[in-house]
C-alpha positions in Angstrom: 0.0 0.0 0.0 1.0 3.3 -1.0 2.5 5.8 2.1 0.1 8.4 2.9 2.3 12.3 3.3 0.8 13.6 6.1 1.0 17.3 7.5 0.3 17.9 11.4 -0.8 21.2 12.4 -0.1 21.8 16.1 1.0 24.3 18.4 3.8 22.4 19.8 1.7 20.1 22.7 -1.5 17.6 21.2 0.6 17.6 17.6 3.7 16.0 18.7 2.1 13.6 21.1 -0.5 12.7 18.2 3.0 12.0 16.1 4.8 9.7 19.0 1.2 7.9 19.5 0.2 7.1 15.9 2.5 8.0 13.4 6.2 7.1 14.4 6.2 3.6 13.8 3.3 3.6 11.5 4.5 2.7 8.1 1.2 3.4 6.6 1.8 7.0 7.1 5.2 9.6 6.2 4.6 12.8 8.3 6.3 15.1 5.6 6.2 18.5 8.1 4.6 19.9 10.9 3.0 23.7 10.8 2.9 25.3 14.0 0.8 28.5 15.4 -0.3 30.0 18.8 3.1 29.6 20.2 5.8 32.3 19.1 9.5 31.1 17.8 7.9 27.8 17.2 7.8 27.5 13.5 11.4 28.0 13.3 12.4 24.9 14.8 12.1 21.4 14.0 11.0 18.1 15.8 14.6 16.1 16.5 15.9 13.0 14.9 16.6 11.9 18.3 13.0 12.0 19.5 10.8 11.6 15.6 12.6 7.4 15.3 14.7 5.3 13.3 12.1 6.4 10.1 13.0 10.0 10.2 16.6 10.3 10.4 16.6 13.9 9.4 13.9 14.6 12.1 11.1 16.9 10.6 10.5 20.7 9.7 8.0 22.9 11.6 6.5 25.4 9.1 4.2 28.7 9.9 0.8 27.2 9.5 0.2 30.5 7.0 2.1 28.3 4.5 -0.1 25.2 4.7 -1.3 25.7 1.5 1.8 26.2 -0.1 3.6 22.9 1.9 0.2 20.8 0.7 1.5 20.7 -3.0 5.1 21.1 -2.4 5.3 17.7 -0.2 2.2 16.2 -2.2 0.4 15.7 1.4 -2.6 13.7 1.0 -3.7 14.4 4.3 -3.5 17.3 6.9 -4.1 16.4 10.8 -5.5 19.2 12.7 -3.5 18.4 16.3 -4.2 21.7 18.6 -7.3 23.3 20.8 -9.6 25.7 21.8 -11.2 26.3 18.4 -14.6 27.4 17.6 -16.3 25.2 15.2 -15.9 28.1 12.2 -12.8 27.9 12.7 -12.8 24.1 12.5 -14.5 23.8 9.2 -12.6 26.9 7.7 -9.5 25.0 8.2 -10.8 21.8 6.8 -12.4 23.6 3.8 -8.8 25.7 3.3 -7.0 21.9 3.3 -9.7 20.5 1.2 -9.3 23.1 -1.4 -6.0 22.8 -1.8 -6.4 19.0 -2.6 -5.6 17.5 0.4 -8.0 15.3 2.9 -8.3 16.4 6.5 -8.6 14.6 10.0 -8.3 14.4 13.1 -7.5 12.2 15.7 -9.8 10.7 18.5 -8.9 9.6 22.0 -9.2 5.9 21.0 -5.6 6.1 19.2 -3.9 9.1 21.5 -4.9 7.8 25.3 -2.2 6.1 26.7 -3.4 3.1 29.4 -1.8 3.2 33.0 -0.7 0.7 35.3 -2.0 3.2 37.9 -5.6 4.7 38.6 -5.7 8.0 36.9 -8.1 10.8 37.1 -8.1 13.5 34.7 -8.9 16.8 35.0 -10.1 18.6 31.3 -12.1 21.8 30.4 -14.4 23.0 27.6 -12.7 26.3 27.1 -9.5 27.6 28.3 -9.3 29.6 31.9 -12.2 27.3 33.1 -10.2 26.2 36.3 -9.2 23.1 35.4 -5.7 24.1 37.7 -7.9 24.7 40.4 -9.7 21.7 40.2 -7.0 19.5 40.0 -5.4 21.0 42.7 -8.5 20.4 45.1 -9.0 17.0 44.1 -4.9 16.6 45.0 -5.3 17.8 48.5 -8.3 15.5 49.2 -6.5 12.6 47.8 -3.4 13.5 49.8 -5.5 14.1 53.0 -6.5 10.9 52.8 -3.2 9.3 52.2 -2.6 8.6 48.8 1.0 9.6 46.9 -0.5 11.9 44.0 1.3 12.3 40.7 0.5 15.1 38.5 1.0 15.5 34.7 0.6 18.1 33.2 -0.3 19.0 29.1 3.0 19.7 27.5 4.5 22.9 27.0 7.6 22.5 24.9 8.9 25.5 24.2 12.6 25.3 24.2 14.5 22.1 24.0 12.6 19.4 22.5 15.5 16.5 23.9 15.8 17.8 27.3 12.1 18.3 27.7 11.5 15.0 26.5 11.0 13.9 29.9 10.2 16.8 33.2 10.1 16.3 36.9 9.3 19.5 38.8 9.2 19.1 42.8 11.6 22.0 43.7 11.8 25.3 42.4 15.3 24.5 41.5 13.4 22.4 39.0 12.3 25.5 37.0 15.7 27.0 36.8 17.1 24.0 35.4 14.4 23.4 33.0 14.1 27.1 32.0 10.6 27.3 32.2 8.9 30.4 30.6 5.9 32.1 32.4 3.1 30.0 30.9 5.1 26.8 32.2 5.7 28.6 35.7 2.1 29.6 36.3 0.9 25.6 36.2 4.0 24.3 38.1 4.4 26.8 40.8 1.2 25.9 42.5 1.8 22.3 42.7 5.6 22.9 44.4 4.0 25.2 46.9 2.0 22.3 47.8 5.0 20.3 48.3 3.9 18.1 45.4 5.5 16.8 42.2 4.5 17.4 38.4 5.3 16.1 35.6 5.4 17.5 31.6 7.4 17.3 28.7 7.1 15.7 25.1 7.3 11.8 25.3 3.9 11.0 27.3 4.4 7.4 27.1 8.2 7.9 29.0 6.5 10.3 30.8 3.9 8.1 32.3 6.4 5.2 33.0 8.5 7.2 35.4 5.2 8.6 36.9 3.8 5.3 37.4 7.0 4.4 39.7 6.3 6.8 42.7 2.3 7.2 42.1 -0.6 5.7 43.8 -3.3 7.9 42.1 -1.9 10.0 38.5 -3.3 12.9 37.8 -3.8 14.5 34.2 -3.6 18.3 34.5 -5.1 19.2 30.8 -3.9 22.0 28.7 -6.6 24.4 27.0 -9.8 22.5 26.3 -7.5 19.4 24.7 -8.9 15.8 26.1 -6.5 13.7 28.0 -3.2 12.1 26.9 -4.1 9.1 29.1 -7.8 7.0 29.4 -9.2 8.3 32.9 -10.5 5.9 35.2 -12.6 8.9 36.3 -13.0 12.3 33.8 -13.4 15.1 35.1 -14.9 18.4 33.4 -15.1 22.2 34.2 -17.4 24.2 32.6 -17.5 27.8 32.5 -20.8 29.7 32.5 -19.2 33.3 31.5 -18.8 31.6 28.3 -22.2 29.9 28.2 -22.8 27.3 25.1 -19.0 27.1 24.1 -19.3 23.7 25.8 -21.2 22.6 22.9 -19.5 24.6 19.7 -15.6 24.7 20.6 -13.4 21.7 19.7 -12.5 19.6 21.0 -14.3 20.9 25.1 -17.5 19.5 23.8 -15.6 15.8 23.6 -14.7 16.7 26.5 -18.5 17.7 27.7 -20.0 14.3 26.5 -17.3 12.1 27.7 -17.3 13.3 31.5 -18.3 11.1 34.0 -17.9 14.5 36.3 -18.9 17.8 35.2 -18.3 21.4 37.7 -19.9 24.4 36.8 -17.6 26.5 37.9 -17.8 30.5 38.4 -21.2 30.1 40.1 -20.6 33.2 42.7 -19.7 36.1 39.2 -22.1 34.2 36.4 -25.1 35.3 35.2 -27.8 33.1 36.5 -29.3 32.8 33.0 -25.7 31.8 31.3 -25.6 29.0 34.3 -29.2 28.1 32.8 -27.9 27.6 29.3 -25.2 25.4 30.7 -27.4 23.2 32.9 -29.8 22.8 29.4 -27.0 22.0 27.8 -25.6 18.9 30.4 -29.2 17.5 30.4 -29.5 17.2 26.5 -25.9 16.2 25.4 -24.9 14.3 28.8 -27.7 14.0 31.4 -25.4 11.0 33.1 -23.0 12.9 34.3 -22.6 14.1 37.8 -22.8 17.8 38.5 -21.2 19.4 40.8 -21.9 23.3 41.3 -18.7 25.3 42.3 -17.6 29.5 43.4 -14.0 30.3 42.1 -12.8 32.1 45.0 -10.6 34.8 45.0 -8.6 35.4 47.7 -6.1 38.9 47.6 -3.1 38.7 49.7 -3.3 42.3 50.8 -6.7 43.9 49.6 -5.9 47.0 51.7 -3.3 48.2 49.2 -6.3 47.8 46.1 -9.0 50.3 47.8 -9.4 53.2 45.4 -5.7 52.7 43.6 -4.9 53.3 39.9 -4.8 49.4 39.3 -3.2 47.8 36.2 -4.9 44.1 35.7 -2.4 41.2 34.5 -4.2 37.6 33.9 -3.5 34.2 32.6 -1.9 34.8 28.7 -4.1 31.6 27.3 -6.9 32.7 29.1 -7.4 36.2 28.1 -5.9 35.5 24.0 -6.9 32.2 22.4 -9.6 31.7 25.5 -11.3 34.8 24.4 -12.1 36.0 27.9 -12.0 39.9 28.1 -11.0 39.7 31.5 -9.5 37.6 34.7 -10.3 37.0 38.5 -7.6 40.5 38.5 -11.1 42.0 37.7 -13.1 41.2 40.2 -10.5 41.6 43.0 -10.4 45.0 41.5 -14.2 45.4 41.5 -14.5 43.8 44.5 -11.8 46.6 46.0 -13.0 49.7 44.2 -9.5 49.9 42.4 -9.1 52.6 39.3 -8.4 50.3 36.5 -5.9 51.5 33.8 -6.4 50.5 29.8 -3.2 48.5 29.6 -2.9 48.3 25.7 -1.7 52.6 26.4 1.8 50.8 27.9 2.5 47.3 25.5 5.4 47.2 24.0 6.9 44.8 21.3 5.2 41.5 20.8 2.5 42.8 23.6 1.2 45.6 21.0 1.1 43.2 18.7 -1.0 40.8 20.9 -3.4 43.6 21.6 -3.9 44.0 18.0 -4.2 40.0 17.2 -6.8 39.9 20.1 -8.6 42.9 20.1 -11.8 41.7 22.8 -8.9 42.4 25.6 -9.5 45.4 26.8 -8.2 46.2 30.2 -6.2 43.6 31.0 -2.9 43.1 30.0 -2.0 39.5 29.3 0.9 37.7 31.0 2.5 36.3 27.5 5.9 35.2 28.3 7.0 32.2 25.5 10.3 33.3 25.4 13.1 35.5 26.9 12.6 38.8 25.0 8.8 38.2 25.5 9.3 38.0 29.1 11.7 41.2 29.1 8.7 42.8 26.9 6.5 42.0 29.6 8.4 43.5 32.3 9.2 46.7 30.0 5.2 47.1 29.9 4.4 46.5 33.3 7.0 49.0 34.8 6.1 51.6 32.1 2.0 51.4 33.0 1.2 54.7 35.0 -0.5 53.4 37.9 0.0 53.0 41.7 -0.6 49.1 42.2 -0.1 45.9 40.0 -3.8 43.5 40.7 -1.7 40.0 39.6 -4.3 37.2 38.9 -1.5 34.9 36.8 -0.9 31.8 38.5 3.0 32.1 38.9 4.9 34.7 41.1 6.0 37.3 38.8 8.1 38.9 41.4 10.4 35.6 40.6 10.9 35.7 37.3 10.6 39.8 36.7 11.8 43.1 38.4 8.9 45.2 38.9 8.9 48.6 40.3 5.4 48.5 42.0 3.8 47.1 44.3 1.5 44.0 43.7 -1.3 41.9 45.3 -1.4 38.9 44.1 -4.8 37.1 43.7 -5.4 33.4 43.8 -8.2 31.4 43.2 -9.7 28.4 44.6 -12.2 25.6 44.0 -15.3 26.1 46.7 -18.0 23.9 46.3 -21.2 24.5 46.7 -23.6 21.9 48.8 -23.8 18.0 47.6 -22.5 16.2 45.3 -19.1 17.4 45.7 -15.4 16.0 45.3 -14.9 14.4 48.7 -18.2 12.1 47.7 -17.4 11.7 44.1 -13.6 10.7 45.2 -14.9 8.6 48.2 -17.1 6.5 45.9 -13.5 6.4 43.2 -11.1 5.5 45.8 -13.6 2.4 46.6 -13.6 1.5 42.9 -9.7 1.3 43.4 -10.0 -1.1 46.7 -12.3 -3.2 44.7 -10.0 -3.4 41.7 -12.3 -2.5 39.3 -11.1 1.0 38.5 
């Protein structure tokens, strides 16, 4: 049988896993390139000999995904493998019809050939949109598993942004860790939380390495997902968050509404600043497209560090990057501590500089907030140059990661976290209870 060239179009996370999973030892299939986008600096590297097998010496070529159509006839790619997340169903089929047009077939791959099957129970924590709180959640169920004894092993989506062979396999459990790894800001925001727990993470590139060293210190692995993507590994128990500020995304945003039929868990999270008739939408939504699943109703808490320096301050707002570009939220839990405070808040696209400006322009629903985007070293020095040029007497933080660690910033700043607070029955202590007996019965 003929080879069939393949393209996969990624932004450097579901793409190569999808590649390791399916295609590196598939002789059926030659993956010809991959085109990248999303992640800045990407396209200009390429996927390592040392990592892409024995059938691609060379290793392979990441284009800009701008020159899909040009790479389609060049390489004579009969098919193109959409590999990335949080996308709206236009953008879905505009894609496909952009690939079908220039005579190529396109696809994309299901959990049935990317899940990865553990020796150990794993839970996994997923999202139907980006800045849902799937961190949060994750993070709650950890301390309840922990609580109750249990050694929990988190892995987390990948984030490969520098060294594809030394992040082939990453085990954070001291801040140490993140020096040695050279983790950017969007890395430091999902692993700083789980060291200041006094808990271990993994990440990286090769998920099935990745699991196998997990697996030798875990009782209970948990899969921290990345955007709206569905899990690297099969779940013994999935677990969704829902957002109501972004009500019906569940069901029109691929791939969160796999995500939204597959859970055996769903949260609605947000409960305490949604509308009550976006929650409604939701709730329709869970009885037509998966009335099984439990629900568990949830407040993102924010808790300020020091709320007395907020109170009627010029305030300039910095959330979560993903969350506030490609997640298409105009603003962060930095709002609401702000709102909450009766801080002044500051239009922060007046101070952006560099690839910020730029950002502004790309995403132009952000308003107020200015987005913690920090892919590289001259994007984090970007950042910093914006935040200490912003005319304003306080910095509201509501990224997950301590900027003061990786930034010098010339004002002061309260830091706002959030947290998972459930509200009434069902909740995670029942759901986990009921899990955890699944596990003594071995038939997790």
């Amino acid at each position: 049988m003929k080879q069939k060239r393949v393209i996969i179009s990624g932004a450097a996370g579901r793409d190569f896993h999808n590649f390791l999973t399916y295609f590196k030892n598939n002789t059926n299939y030659k993956v010809v390139a991959f085109t990248a986008t999303q992640i800045p600096g990407i396209d200009k590297k390429k996927f390592p000999k040392q990592l892409a097998g024995k059938n691609y010496p060379q290793g392979i070529k990441i284009f800009p995904e701008k020159q899909l159509p040009y790479l389609i006839k060049k390489y004579a790619v009969d098919e193109v493998i959409l590999s990335y997340s949080d996308l709206s169903y236009d953008y879905v089929m505009h894609f496909a019809s952009l690939v079908l047009s220039n005579g190529a077939n396109f696809s994309l791959l299901g959990p049935k050939d990317t899940m990865l099957k553990s020796r150990k129970p794993v839970i996994s924590v997923t999202a139907v949109r980006t800045g849902s709180g799937k961190s949060q959640t994750t993070r709650k169920i950890a301390d309840i598993l922990k609580q109750k004894g249990y050694n929990v092993i988190a892995i987390r989506h990948p984030m490969p942004y520098g060294n594809l062979v030394k992040q082939k396999c990453q085990r954070f459990s001291t801040y140490e860790d993140l020096i040695k790894y050279k983790t950017t800001i969007e890395e430091q925001e999902e692993y700083q939380p789980w060291l200041e727990r006094g808990m271990t993470i993994y990440a990286g590139v090769d998920y099935k390495e990745i699991l196998s060293q997990a697996e030798k210190e875990a009782d209970i692995i948990l899969f921290d997902g990345g955007n709206n993507d569905f899990s690297f590994f099969k779940p013994d128990l999935n677990v969704v968050v829902v957002d109501p500020h972004r009500p019906g995304h569940e069901v029109s945003y691929y791939p969160g509404e796999v995500n939204f039929r597959m859970a055996d868990v769903l949260i609605i999270n947000k409960m305490d600043t949604a509308k009550k008739e976006n929650v409604k939408i939701v709730e329709n939504n869970i009885k037509k497209y998966n009335p099984s699943a439990i629900v568990i109703k949830a407040d993102s808490e924010i808790i300020v560090n020091n709320p007395e320096f907020i109170k009627g301050k010029r305030a300039l707002l910095i959330g979560d990057g993903p969350t506030l570009t490609h997640g298409e939220m105009k603003y962060s839990a930095a709002f609401f501590a702000a709102k909450k405070y009766k801080a002044k808040i500051i239009d922060a696209r007046k101070y952006a500089v560099g690839s910020l400006r730029e950002t502004f322009k790309k995403f132009p629903h952000i308003q107020n907030e200015l987005p913690a985007m920090g892919y590289s070293k001259k994007q984090i020095k970007e950042l910093e140059k914006t935040i200490n040029k912003a005319n304003c007497d306080i910095i509201i933080d509501a990224t997950p990661a301590d900027l003061n660690k990786l930034i010098k910033i010339n004002k002061p700043i309260a830091r706002v976290n959030y947290e998972l607070k459930e509200i009434g029955k069902p909740n995670l202590n029942t759901v986990l209870e009921n899990f955890l007996r699944r596990i003594k019965w071995g038939i997790y």
